[in-house]
Residue, then its C-alpha position, 0 to 999 in steps of 0.5 A: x106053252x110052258x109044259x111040266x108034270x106033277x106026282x101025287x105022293x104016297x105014303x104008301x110006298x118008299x120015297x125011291x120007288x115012286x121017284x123010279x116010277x115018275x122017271x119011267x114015265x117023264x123024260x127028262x125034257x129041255x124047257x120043262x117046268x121042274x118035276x111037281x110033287x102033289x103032297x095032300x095029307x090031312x094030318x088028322x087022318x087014321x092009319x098014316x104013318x109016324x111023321x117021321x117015316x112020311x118025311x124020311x119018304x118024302x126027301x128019298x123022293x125029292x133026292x131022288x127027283x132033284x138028282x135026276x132031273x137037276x132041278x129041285x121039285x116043286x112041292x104042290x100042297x095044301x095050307x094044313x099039310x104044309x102047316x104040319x109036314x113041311x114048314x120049317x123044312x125043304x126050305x129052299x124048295x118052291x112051293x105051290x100052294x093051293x089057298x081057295x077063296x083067300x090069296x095065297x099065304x104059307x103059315x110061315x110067311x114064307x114066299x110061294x111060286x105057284x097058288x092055286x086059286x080056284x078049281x072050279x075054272x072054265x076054259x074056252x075050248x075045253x072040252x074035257x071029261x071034267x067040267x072044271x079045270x084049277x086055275x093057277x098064278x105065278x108069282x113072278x114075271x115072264x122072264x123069272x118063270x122061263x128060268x125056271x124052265x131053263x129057256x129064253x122067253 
């Protein structure tokens, strides 16, 4: 089982210092999906930041991240944050969009590597707090997502 860990972005706090807090939490691990950086802003929401600052904070985070872990994060988001924050920058990295009901598509055309589809799964043998689990897809083949964690299938 391919195993990995994501962070949930904050506007709220410089790019380094929660680079710093995801690396005192997650060791750096041989086979290890890259680091996923969780980015959910709704553009239309009161009291956010400039956009310039949200991205000046972002990229000191993935600096941060890529320079530590070796690999470039994964940005995990939705189709209005990416249509706002992130098309047309941080192009060359993978992105994970999650695009419910609809399959997945970047409002760029631009290729995605991870889609959530569903979050409303169930799993035989879970039996955790949540009711639902997300179910995801990745668009590639076995052999390209064991290069992505650095392994041999």
């Amino acid at each position: 089982m391919l195993v990995g860990a994501y962070h949930f972005f904050s506007t709220q706090s410089a790019g380094a210092s929660q680079a710093q807090n995801f690396i005192e939490t997650v060791p750096v691990a041989a086979g290890a999906l890259p680091p996923v950086v969780d980015i959910e802003i709704n553009p239309n929401a009161k009291g956010l930041p400039p956009e310039a600052e949200i991205l000046a904070i972002l990229d000191g985070l993935l600096s941060a991240l890529e320079r530590h872990y070796g690999q470039k994060p994964i940005l995990y988001t939705l189709e209005s944050t990416y249509a706002h924050y992130l098309q047309g920058r941080f192009g060359d990295y993978p992105v994970w969009i999650r695009r419910i009901i609809r399959a997945p598509r970047l409002s760029d055309g631009r290729d995605w590597l991870f889609g959530q589809y569903s979050n409303r799964g169930r799993l035989a043998g879970y039996d955790g707090a949540e009711r639902f689990i997300d179910l995801n897809v990745f668009r590639g083949t076995k052999h390209e997502i064991f290069a992505l964690c650095e392994v041999s299938p």
